[in-house]
N, CA, C and O atoms as a GROMACS GRO file, in nm:
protein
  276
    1UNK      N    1   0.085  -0.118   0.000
    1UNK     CA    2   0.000   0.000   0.000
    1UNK      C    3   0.089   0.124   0.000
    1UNK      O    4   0.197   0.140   0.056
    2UNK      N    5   0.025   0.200  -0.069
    2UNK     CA    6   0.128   0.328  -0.102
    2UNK      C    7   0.116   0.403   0.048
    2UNK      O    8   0.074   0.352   0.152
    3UNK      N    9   0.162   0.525   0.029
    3UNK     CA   10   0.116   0.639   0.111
    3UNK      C   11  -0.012   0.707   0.088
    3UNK      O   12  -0.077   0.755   0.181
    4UNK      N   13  -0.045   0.712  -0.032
    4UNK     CA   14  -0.143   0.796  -0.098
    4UNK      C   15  -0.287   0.715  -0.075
    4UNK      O   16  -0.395   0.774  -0.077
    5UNK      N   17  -0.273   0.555  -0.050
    5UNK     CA   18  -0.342   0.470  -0.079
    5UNK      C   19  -0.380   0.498   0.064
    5UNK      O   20  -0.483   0.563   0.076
    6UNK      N   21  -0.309   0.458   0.189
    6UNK     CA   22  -0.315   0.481   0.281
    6UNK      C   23  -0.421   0.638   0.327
    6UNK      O   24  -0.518   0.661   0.399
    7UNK      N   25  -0.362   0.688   0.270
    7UNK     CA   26  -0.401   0.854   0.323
    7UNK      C   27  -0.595   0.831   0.290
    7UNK      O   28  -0.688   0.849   0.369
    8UNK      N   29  -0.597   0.792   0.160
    8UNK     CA   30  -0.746   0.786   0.090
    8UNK      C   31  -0.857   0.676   0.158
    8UNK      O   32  -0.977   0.651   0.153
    9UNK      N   33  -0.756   0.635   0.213
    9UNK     CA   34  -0.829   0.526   0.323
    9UNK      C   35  -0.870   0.577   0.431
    9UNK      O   36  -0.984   0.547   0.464
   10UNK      N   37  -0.794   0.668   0.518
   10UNK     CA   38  -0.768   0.716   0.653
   10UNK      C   39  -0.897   0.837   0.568
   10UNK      O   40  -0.978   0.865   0.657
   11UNK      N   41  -0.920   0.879   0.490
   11UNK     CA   42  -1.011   0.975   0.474
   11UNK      C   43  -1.163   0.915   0.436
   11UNK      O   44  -1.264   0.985   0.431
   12UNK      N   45  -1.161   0.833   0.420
   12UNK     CA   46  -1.264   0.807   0.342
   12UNK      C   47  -1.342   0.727   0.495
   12UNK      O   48  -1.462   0.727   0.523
   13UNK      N   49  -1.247   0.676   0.559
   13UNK     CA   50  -1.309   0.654   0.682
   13UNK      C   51  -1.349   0.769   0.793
   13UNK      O   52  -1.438   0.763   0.878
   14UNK      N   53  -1.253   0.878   0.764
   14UNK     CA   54  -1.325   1.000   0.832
   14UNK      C   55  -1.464   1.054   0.774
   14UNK      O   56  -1.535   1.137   0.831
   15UNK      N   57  -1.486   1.006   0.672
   15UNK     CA   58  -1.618   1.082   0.590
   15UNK      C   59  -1.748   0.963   0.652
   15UNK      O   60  -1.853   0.997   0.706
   16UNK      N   61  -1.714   0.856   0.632
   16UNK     CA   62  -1.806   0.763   0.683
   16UNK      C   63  -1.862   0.811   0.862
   16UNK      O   64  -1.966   0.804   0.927
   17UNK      N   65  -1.734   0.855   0.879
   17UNK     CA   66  -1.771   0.871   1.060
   17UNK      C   67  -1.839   0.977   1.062
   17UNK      O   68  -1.929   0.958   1.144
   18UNK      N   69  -1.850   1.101   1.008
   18UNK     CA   70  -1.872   1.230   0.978
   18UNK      C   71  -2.042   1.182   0.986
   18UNK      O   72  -2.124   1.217   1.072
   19UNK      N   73  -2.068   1.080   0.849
   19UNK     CA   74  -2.188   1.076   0.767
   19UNK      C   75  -2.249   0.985   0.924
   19UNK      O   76  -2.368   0.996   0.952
   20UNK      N   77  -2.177   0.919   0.994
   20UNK     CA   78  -2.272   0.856   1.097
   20UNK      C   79  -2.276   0.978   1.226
   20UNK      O   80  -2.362   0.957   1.312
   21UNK      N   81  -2.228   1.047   1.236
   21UNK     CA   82  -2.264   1.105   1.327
   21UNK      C   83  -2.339   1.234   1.301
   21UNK      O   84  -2.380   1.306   1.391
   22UNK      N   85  -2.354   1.256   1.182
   22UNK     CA   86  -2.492   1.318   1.129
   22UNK      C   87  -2.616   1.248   1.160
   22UNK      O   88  -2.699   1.292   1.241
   23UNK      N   89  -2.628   1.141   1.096
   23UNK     CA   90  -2.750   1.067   1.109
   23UNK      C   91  -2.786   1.015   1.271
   23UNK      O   92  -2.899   0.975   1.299
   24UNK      N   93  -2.659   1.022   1.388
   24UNK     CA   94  -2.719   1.006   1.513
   24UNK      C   95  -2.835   1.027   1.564
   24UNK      O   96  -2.917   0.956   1.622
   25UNK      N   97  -2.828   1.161   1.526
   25UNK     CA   98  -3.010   1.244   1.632
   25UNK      C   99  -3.130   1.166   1.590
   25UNK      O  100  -3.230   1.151   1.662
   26UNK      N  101  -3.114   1.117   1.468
   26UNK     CA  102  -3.240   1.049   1.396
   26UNK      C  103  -3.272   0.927   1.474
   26UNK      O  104  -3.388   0.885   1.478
   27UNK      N  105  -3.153   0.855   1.547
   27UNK     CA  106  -3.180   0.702   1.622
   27UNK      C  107  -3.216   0.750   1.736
   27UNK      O  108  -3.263   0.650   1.790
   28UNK      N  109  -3.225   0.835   1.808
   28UNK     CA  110  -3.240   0.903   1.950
   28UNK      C  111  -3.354   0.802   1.996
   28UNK      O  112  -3.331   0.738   2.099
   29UNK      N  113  -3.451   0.786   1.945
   29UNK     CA  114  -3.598   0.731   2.005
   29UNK      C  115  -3.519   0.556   2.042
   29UNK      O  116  -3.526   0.510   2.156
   30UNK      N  117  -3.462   0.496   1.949
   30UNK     CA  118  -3.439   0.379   1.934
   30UNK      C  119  -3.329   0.366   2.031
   30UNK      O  120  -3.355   0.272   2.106
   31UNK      N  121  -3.195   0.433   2.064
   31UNK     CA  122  -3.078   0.422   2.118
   31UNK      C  123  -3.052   0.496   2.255
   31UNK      O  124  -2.965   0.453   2.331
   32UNK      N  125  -3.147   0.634   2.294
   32UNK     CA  126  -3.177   0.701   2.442
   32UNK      C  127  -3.067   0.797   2.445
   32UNK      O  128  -2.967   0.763   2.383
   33UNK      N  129  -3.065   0.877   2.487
   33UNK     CA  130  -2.958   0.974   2.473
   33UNK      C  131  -2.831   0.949   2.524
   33UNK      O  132  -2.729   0.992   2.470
   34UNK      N  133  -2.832   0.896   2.602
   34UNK     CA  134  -2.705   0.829   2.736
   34UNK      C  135  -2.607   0.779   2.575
   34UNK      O  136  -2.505   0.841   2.542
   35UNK      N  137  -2.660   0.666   2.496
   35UNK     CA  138  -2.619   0.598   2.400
   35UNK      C  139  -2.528   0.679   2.265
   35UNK      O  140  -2.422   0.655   2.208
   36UNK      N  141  -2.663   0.815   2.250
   36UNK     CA  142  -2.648   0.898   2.164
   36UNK      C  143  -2.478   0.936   2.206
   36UNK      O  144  -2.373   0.906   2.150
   37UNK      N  145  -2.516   1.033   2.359
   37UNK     CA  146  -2.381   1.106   2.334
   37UNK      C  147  -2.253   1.004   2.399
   37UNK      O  148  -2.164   1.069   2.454
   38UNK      N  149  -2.227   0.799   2.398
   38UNK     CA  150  -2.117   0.760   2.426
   38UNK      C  151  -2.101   0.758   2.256
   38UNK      O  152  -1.991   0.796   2.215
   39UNK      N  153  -2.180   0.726   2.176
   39UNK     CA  154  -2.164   0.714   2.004
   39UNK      C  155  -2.102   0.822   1.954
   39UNK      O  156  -2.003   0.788   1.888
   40UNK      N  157  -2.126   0.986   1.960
   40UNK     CA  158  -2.066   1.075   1.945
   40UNK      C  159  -1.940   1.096   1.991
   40UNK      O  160  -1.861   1.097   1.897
   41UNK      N  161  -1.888   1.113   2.094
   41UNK     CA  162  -1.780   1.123   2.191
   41UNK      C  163  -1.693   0.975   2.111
   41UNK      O  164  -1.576   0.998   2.079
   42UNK      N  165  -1.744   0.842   2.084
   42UNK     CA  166  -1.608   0.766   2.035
   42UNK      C  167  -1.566   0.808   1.887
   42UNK      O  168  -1.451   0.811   1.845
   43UNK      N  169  -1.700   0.843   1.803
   43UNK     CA  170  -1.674   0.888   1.684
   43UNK      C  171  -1.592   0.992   1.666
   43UNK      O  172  -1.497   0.988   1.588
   44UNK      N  173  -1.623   1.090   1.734
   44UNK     CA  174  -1.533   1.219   1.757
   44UNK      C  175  -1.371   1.199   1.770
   44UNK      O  176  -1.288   1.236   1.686
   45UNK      N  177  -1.344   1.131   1.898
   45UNK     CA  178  -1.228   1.077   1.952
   45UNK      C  179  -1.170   0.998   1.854
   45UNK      O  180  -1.047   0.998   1.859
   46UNK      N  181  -1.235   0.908   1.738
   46UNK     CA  182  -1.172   0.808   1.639
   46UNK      C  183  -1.163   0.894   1.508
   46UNK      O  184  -1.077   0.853   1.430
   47UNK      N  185  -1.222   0.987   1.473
   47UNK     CA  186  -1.201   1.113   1.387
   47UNK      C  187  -1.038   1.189   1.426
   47UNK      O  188  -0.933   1.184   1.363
   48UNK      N  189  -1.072   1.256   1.555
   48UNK     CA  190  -0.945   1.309   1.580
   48UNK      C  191  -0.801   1.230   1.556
   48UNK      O  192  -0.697   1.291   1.529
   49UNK      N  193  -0.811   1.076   1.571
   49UNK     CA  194  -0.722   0.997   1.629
   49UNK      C  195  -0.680   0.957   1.450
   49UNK      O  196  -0.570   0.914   1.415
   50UNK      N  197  -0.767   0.977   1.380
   50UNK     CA  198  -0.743   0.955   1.220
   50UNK      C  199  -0.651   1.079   1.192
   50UNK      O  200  -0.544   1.070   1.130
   51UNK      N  201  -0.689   1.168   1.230
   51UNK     CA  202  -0.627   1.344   1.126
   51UNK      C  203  -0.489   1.324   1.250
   51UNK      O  204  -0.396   1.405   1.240
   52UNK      N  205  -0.484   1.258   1.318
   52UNK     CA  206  -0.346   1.292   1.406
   52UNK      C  207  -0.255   1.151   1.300
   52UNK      O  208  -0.145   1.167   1.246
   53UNK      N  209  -0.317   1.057   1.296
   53UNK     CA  210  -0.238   0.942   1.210
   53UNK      C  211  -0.179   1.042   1.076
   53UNK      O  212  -0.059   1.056   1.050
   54UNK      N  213  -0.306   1.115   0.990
   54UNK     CA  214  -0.308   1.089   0.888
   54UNK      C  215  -0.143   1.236   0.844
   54UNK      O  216  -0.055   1.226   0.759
   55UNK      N  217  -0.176   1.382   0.975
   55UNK     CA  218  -0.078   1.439   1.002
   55UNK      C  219   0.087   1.368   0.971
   55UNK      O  220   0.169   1.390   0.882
   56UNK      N  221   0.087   1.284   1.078
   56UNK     CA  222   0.236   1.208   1.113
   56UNK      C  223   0.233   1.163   0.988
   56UNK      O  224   0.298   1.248   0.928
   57UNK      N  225   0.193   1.070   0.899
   57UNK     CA  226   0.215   1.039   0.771
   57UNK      C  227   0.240   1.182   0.675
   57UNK      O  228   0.336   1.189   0.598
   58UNK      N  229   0.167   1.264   0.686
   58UNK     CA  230   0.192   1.354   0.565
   58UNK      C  231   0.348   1.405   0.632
   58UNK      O  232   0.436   1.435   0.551
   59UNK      N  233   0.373   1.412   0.749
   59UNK     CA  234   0.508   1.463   0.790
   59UNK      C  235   0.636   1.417   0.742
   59UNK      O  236   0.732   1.488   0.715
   60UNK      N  237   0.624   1.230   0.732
   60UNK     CA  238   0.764   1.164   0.705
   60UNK      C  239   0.798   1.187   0.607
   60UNK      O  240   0.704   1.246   0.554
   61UNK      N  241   0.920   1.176   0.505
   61UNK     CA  242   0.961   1.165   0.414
   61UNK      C  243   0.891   0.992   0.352
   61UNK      O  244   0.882   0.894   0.426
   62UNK      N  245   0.854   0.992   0.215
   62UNK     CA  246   0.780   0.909   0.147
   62UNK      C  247   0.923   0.770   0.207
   62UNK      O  248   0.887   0.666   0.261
   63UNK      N  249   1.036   0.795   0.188
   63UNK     CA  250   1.104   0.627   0.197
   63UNK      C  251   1.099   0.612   0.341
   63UNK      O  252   1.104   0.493   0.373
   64UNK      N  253   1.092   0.684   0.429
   64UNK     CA  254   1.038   0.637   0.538
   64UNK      C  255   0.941   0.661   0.612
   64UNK      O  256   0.952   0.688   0.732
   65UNK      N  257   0.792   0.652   0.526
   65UNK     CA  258   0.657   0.635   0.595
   65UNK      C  259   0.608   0.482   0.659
   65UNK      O  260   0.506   0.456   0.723
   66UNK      N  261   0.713   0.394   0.618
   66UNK     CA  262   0.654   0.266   0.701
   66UNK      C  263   0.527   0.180   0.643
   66UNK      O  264   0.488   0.071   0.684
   67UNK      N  265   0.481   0.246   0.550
   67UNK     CA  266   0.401   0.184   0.431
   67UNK      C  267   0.473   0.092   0.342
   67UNK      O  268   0.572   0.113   0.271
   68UNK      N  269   0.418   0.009   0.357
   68UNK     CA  270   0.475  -0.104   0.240
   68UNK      C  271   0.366  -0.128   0.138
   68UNK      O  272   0.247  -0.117   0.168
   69UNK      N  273   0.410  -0.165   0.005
   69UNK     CA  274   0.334  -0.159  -0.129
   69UNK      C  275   0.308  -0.272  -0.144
   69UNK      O  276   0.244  -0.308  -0.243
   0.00000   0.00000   0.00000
């Protein structure tokens, strides 16, 4: 996997998390709020924890990002 491959991954999973924590408020009746805001708070926290990965990668030099093809 490249770097680039990597990166488009690490994003495309931030967009998925994005798109579920939009649609949260809508499960409210089904899931109770308690539920609502532990679902928000890990999404959030696994968002942040992506753009801090995806940072350190854009930082290294490409022969040593630790990605293998």
């Amino acid at each position: 996997m490249t770097l680039e491959e990597g990166l488009e991954l690490i994003e495309n999973y931030k967009k998925a998390l994005k798109k579920f924590l939009e649609t949260l408020p809508e499960q409210s009746v089904q899931l109770g709020s308690e539920m609502i805001q532990t679902l928000s708070m890990n999404s959030k926290n696994e968002i942040a924890n992506l753009e801090a990965i995806e940072k350190a990668l854009k930082q290294q030099p490409k022969y040593q990002s630790g990605l293998s093809e």
